[in-house]
N, C-alpha and C positions, 0 to 999 in steps of 0.2 A: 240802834244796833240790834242785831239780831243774831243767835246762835248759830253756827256755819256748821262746823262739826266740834267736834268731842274728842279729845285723845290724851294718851299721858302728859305728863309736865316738860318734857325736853322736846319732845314731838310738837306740842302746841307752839313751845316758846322760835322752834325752827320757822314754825308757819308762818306767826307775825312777822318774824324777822322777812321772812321772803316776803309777804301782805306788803312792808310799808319802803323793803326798795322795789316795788313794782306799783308805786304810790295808790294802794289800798289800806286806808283806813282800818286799823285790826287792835282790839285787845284781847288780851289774857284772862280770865273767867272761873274760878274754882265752884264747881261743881258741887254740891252739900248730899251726900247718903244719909240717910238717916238707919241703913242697914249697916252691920258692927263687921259684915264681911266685906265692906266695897272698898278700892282700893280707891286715891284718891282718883280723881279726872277733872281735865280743865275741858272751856269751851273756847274757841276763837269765836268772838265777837265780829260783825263785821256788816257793813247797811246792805240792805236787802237787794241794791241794785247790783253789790256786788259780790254775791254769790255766785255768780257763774265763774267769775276771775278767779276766785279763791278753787272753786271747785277746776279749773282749767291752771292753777301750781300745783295741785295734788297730784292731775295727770301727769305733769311736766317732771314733779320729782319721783313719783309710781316709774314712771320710763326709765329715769336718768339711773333709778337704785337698781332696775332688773339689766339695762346696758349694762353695770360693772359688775353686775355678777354673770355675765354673760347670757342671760336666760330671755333675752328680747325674742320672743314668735319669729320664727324663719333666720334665728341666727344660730349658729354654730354647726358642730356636723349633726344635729337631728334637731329638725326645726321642728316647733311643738304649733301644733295646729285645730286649734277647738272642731271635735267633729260634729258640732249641735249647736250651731247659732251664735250662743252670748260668750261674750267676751270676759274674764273678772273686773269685779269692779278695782279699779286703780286705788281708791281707799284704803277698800280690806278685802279685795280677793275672791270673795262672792261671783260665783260664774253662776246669775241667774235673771231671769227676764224682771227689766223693769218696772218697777209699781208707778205709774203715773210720772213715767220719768227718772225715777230714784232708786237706788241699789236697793234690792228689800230687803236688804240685812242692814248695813249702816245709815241707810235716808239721804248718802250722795247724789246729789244733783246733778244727773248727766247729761240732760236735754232741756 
């Protein structure tokens, strides 16, 4: 098993839950600082084959959360339209060209 992403405790614990009804193998991972300002952070654990999968629910719920708040690109009366290429990334929102594939801010796997 290998480290997929990083994110708080309620957020991780959603991911597995989606990971294992879309039958992907997923644990739960607490993270250790050894700095006295880190706030806690878990890891989804998950095998290397499937990383794409996990990084292809992150897409699926990035869409499903900006659909209910209404803000999906080309929806409502002023549809928002990147005027320079990159898209954000579905993670965290990073609208930046990717580093060998990956969000250069979070290390999402998009291709």
């Amino acid at each position: 098993m290998v480290p997929c992403v990083e994110m708080p405790l309620m957020d991780a614990k959603r991911l597995v839950e989606r990971c294992l009804a879309t039958d992907v193998p997923a644990l739960l991972h607490r993270e250790a600082c050894s700095k006295p300002s880190c706030s806690p952070k878990f890891q989804v654990l998950v095998r290397p084959e499937d990383v794409p999968r996990v990084g292809t629910l992150l897409q699926q719920g990035w869409r499903e959360s900006i659909e209910r708040e209404g803000l999906l690109p080309g929806s409502g009366p002023h549809p928002v339209v990147p005027e320079e290429g990159e898209l954000p990334c579905p993670a965290c929102g990073t609208a930046a060209p990717l580093v060998e594939g990956a969000c250069s801010d979070c290390g999402l796997q998009l291709e």
